[in-house]
C-alpha positions, 0 to 999 in steps of 0.5 A: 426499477423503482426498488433499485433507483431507491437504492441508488438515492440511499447510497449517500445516506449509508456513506454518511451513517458509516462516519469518516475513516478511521486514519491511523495516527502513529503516520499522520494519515490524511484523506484529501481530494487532488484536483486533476483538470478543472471545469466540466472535464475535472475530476478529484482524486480520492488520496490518502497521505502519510508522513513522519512526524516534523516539518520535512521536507522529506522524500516522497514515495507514490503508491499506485493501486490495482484493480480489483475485479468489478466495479472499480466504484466499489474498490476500498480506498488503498493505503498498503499500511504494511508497505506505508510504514515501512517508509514512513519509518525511513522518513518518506512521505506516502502518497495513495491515489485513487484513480478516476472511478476509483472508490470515492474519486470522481470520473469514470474508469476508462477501460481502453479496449483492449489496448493494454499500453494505452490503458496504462498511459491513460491511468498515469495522467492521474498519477501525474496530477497526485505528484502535482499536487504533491510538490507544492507541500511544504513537507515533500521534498519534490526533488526526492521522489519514486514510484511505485506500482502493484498489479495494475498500479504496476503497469501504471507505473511503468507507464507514468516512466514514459514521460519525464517528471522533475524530482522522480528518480526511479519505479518499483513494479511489484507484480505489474500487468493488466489481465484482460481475458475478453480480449484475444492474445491479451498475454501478447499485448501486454509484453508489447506494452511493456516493451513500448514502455521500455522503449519510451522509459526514462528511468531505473524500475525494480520488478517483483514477480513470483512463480505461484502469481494468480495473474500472470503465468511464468511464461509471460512474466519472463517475456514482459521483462525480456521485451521491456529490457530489449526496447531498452528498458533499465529494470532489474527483475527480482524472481523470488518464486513462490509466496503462499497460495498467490504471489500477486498479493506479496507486497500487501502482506507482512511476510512479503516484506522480507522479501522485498525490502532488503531489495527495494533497500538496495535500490533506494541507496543507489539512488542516494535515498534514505534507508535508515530508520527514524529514532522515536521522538523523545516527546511521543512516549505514548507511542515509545511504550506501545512499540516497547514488545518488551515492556508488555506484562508476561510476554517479554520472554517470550519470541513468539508473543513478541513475533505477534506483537509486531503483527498486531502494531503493523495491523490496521484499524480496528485492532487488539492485543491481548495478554495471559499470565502464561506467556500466551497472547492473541491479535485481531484487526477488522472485522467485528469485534476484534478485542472480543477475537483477540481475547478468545485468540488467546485463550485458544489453548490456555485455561488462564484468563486474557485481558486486552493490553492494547486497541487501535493506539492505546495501551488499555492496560493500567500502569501499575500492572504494566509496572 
């Protein structure tokens, strides 16, 4: 007892020496605190912010995160850096609440029992308190804005749609559902979960399920969102079976996104949203040179280092990118010491030497070399 309540008392010392998040400067992201309620029952959302560079306004898109197994205090605050680019690109501004007990948020999860539907209705009031805070930017366009939900983020979602918010024109559900084994005929639950928030919805959803999902079996899948559509739902289902090893994780990874942009492109023009990229700022050349894959000294020939290139830019922090004199390349992001991975990455099948071209947002590369 006396060894584990020690261990509690250093919890926020190793919080404070592991020093503040690194936040990717290329989409202005910001952590800040949302107050949801005040006085004894308050509690502060843990949110991370990105935007375009400029004023604005500009569109907002709400990202709704699952629930990973364990303890929900323990889950790493969720950006989707794939999917939080993409719209930055286009000009969106994204916002990624951590709901009450939620890494660094304050409150407890509540866990509901097993009332699936409740659950959902209770993780929204957050959601509504994100968008709160949201509105009253002067860079946020409150007139502009859509949710968006990953497995228990996308049950969230379409529980937030059961109830009218001024400026939201629309939901995306990307592999939605809360999987509750403890409790019996938890399948069935949650299609009736859906199909009580198709009765009660009040907009346009867009849903992403594949066949190979860890969560949710095919069967289920096809009863959720033929309940959802039967109460009166709006939704349109996009089946684009298997993804790797575990189609739950799709709208996480880089390749999922050529599956599901295309779609959510789709979607956002009917609504009258921006789909078309930004162009680069004259004044961030900076940041034109470390986009420019063609620029880079030996691999401008070369389709596949270019391929990897874009992996290492969509990368999060810490990452590295490194260049041999053969055309051969390697990348690393996390972990320990990614400019060291990336190196021997690269020198994996060729005797010729690698040097690091960029780390993080900084071609390390002299410039005459690169000239």
């Amino acid at each position: 007892m006396r060894s584990m309540l020690a261990f509690l008392l250093m919890l926020p010392l190793l919080a404070a020496a592991a020093g503040p998040p690194r936040l990717n400067r290329a989409l202005n992201e910001q952590v800040v605190m949302v107050d949801n309620g005040n006085g004894l029952f308050g509690t502060e959302l843990e949110t991370t912010i990105f935007k375009p560079d400029g004023d604005g306004p500009f569109p907002l898109v709400v990202i709704n995160h699952g629930k990973e197994f364990g303890n929900p205090r323990f889950q790493p605050r969720a950006r989707y850096i794939v999917a939080s680019r993409e719209f930055v690109r286009r000009g969106y501004v994204v916002m990624i609440p951590m709901r009450g007990g939620f890494s660094r948020s304050s409150g407890g999860y509540v866990e509901g029992g097993c009332n699936i539907a409740g659950n959902g209705l209770e993780q929204a009031k957050d959601v509504r308190a994100a968008i709160d805070h949201a509105v009253k930017l002067p860079y946020v366009d409150a007139q502009r804005i859509i949710v968006i939900g990953q497995s228990h983020g996308g049950l969230t979602t379409m529980a937030f749609g059961t109830t009218p918010y001024p400026g939201v024109l629309g939901l995306i559900n990307f592999a939605g559902g809360l999987r509750k084994e403890s409790c019996t005929g938890w399948e069935g639950s949650l299609v009736d979960a859906f199909a009580d928030y198709g009765k009660a919805g009040r907009y346009r959803s867009l849903w992403f399920y594949g066949d190979n999902d860890s969560y949710w079996p095919r069967k289920t899948i096809d009863e959720m969102y033929a309940a959802h559509v039967a109460a009166g739902g709006r939704a349109r289902l996009v089946a684009y079976g298997s993804f790797k090893g575990d189609s739950h994780g799709m709208f996480s990874n880089q390749d999922g996104l050529a599956i599901w942009w295309p779609e959510v492109e789709k979607f956002l023009a009917e609504l009258a949203l921006p789909v078309a990229l930004l162009p680069m700022p004259p004044a961030d050349p900076d940041g034109q040179r470390l986009a420019a894959a063609g620029k880079i000294p030996f691999i401008a020939d070369h389709e596949r280092c270019r391929r990897v290139y874009q992996l290492f830019l969509d990368a999060d922090y810490p990452r590295a990118f490194a260049v041999s004199g053969k055309g051969r390349c390697g990348y690393a992001w996390g972990g320990e010491d990614p400019k060291r991975r990336s190196i021997d990455f690269c020198r994996a099948k060729t005797e010729t030497e690698c040097k690091l071209y960029a780390v993080d947002d900084d071609i390390v590369w002299s410039q005459e070399q690169v000239n």
